[in-house]
N, C-alpha and C positions, 0 to 999 in steps of 0.2 A: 504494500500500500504506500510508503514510504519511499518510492522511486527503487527499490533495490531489487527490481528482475518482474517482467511479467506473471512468471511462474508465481510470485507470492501474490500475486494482484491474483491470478485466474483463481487459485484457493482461495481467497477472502470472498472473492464474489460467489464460487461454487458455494460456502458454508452460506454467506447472505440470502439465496436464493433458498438453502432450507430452513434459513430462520423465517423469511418471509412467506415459506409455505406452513410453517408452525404456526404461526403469530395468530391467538388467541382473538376472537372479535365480537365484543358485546359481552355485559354484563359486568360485575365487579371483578372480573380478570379481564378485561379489553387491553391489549396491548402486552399479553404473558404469553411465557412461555410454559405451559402446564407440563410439571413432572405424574409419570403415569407408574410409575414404582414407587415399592414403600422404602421407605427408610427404617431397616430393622436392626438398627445399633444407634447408640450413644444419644440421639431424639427419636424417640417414636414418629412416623410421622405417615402415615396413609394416603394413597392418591386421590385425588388428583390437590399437588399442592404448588407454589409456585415460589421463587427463589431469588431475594434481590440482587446478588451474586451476579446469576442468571440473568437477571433484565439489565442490573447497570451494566457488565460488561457486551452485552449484546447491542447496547445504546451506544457507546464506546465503537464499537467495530463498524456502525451504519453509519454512526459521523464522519469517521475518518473513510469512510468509502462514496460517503455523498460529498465529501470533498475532494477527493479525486475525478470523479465522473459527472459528477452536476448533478446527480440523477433524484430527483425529490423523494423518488418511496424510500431510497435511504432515509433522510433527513424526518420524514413523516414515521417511518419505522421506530428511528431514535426518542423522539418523541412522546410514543403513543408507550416504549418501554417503560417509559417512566410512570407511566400513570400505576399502575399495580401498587407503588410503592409507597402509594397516598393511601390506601385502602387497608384498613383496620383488618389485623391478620385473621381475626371474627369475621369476617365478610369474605374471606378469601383471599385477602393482598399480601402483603408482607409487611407492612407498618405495624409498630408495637412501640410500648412508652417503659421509658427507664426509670421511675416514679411520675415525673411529667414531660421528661422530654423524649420526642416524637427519635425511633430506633428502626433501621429497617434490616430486615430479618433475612437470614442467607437461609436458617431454618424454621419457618414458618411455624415455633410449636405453642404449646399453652401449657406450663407457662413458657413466657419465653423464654431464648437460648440465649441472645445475646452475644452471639460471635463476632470477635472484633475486624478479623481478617474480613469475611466478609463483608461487613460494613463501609467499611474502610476502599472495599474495590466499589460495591454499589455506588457510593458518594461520588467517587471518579466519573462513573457515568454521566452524574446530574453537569459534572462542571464540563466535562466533555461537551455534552449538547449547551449549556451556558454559553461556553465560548466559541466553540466550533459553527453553532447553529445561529449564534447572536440570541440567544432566547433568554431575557432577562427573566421570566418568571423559573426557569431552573437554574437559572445561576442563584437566585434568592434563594433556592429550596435548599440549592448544595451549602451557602453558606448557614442557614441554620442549621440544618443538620451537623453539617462538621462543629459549629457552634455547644450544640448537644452534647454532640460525642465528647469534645473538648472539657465540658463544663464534668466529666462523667472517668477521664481516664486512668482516673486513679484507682477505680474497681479492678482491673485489669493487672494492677501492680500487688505484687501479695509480700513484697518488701524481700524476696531472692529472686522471683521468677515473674512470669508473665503469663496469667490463665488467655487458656484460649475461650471460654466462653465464661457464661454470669451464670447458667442453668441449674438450680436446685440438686446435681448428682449425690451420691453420697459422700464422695470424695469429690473437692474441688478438682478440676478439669483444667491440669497443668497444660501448657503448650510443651507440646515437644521442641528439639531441640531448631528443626528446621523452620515452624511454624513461629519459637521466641524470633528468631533469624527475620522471617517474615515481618514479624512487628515492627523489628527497627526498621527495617527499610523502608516499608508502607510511612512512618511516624517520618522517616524523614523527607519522601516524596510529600507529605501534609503539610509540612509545615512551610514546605518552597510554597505551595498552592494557597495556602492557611496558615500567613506570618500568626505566630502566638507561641508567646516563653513556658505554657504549660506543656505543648505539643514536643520541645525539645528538653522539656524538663523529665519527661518521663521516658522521653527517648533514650537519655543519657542515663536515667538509673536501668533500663534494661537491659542496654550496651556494657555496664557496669558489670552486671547478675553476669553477661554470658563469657566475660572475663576474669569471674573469678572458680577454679575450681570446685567451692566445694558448694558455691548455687549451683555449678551444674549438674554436680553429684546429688545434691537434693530434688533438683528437679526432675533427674530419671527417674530417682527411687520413686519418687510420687506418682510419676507417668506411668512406672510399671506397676506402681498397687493400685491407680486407676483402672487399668485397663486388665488387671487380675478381675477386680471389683466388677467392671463393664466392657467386656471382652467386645472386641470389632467384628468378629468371627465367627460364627454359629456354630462351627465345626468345634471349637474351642471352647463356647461355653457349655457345650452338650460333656464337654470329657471334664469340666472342673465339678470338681468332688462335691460341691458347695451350691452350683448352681440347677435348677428344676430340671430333671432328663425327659419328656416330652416327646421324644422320638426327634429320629433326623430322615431329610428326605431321602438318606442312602446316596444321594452324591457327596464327591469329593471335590470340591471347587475351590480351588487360588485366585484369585485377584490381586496382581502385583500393581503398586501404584505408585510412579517416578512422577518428579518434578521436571528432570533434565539429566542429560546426557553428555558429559565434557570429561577430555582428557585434562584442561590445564582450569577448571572452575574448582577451588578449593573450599567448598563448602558441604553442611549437610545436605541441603537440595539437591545435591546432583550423583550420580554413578557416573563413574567411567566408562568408556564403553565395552574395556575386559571385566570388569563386576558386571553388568550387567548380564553380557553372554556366561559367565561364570554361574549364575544364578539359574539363569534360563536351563543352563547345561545340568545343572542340579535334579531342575524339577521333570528334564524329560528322563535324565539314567533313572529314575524313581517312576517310570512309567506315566507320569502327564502329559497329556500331549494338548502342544499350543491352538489355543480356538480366540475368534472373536469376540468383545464382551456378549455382543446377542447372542451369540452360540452358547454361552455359558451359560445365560437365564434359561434355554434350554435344554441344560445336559439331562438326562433322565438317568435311573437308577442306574450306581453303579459307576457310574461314569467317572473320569478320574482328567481332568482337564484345570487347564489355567489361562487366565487373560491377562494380557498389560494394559495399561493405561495411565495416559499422561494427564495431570493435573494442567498443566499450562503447556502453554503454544509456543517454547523455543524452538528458534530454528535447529537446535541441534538434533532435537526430537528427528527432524526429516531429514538432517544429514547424515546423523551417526547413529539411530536406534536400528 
């Protein structure tokens, strides 16, 4: 989209083209993207339900394509993304209140989740269409918003670490290691967009936590009695000694989930591209063999399969995966 090769322009517009044949019309999801799976870990959450995640960065992608092409159902696409995010997560939308101020929801639950990361990308959406579009009524939205979020970041801060959501669990809901990671960066793209000394003030005590060893040795340990506590896996809470055995459906299903793909990125985000094939080579000598995510929602008894999938759209994803 950004001038660097057709090829990345023909993919922006192939995925546009299935957003705009998604694109929800009428009623209090007008301008969603409706998720039609449940979410059966960490939020409950039943379909059909919609994700502001989902709509701000989809607003995102039709700005910066209606500004390449001229072409309006972009720019009206970007738009109409936004509306969901007005709508009380009671009606269907993703909007939810943090005692009073207005939160949009990457997981639409009751109560809410209050995830930061995803907040944090929806908000980008508002100012994307703001600026890109000239639409002064979302650029006001993004600034209160972010305003909210601001008045609010201190929940987030557990005085070593960085929870990744606000949600009622039994055990607070540490961020892991890549997702603290995420924070500072999101916190520091804020505060270029959203000058305010709270947004760098909390940036720098996070930044702090993820240089000092023994925050990050506290924040595993809690990550792993989180996740002992609310397993990600169904395969995994059917075998903990502690959790209800209910039957399983007799598949065997992996879901491997990368951010990115780099020889020389020295972070948690990313595998190499020998750990990756490393891993992969793992699960087929153990008899998995590699299917598509759709394939997977259908493996039927018995079945012994695995899928990848990438959280974010680096280029490295299409070069080196």
């Amino acid at each position: 989209v950004s001038g660097e090769g057709d090829a990345w322009l023909q993919a922006a517009l192939d995925i546009a083209a299935q957003l705009l044949d998604r694109q929800h019309c009428g009623g209090p999801e007008d301008g969603g993207w409706r998720h039609f799976l449940s979410m059966p870990h960490t939020f409950r959450l039943e379909p059909p339900w919609l994700s502001a995640i989902a709509q701000g960065e989809a607003a995102t992608l039709f700005v910066r394509l209606h500004l390449e092409t001229k072409d309006e159902r972009y720019a009206e696409a970007a738009r109409r993304a936004l509306l969901p995010m007005s709508v009380p997560v009671s009606e269907g939308g993703c909007l939810a209140f943090l005692d009073d101020a207005p939160f949009v929801e990457e997981y639409p639950t009751d109560p809410p989740s209050f995830v930061l990361n995803g907040a944090i990308f929806a908000l980008w959406g508002y100012r994307d269409v703001g600026v890109g579009l000239g639409d002064g009524d979302a650029l006001r939205r993004f600034n209160e918003l972010t305003a909210a979020l601001v008045a609010n970041l201190h929940r987030w801060d557990t005085g070593h670490w960085s929870r990744y959501d606000l949600y009622p669990h039994p055990l607070a809901n540490i961020a892991s290691p890549s997702y603290h990671l995420l924070h500072i960066r999101q916190l520091e793209i804020l505060d270029r967009l959203f000058p305010h000394p709270e947004i760098r003030r909390i940036r720098d005590r996070f930044e702090s936590y993820r240089q000092s060893a023994s925050c990050r040795r506290r924040a595993i340990a809690q990550k792993v009695a989180f996740r002992l506590v609310l397993p990600r896996n169904d395969l995994l809470a059917h075998r903990l000694p502690y959790r209800p055995r209910n039957g399983t459906s007799g598949r065997d299903i992996i879901v491997l989930a990368y951010h990115a793909v780099s020889d020389g990125w020295r972070t948690p985000l990313a595998v190499t591209p020998r750990q990756l094939d490393a891993q992969i080579a793992y699960l087929v000598e153990r008899g998995y063999r590699g299917v598509t995510f759709a394939e997977a929602l259908k493996a039927r008894r018995g079945d012994k399969v695995f899928a990848v999938t990438f959280d974010d759209g680096y280029r490295s994803v299409a070069q080196l995966a």
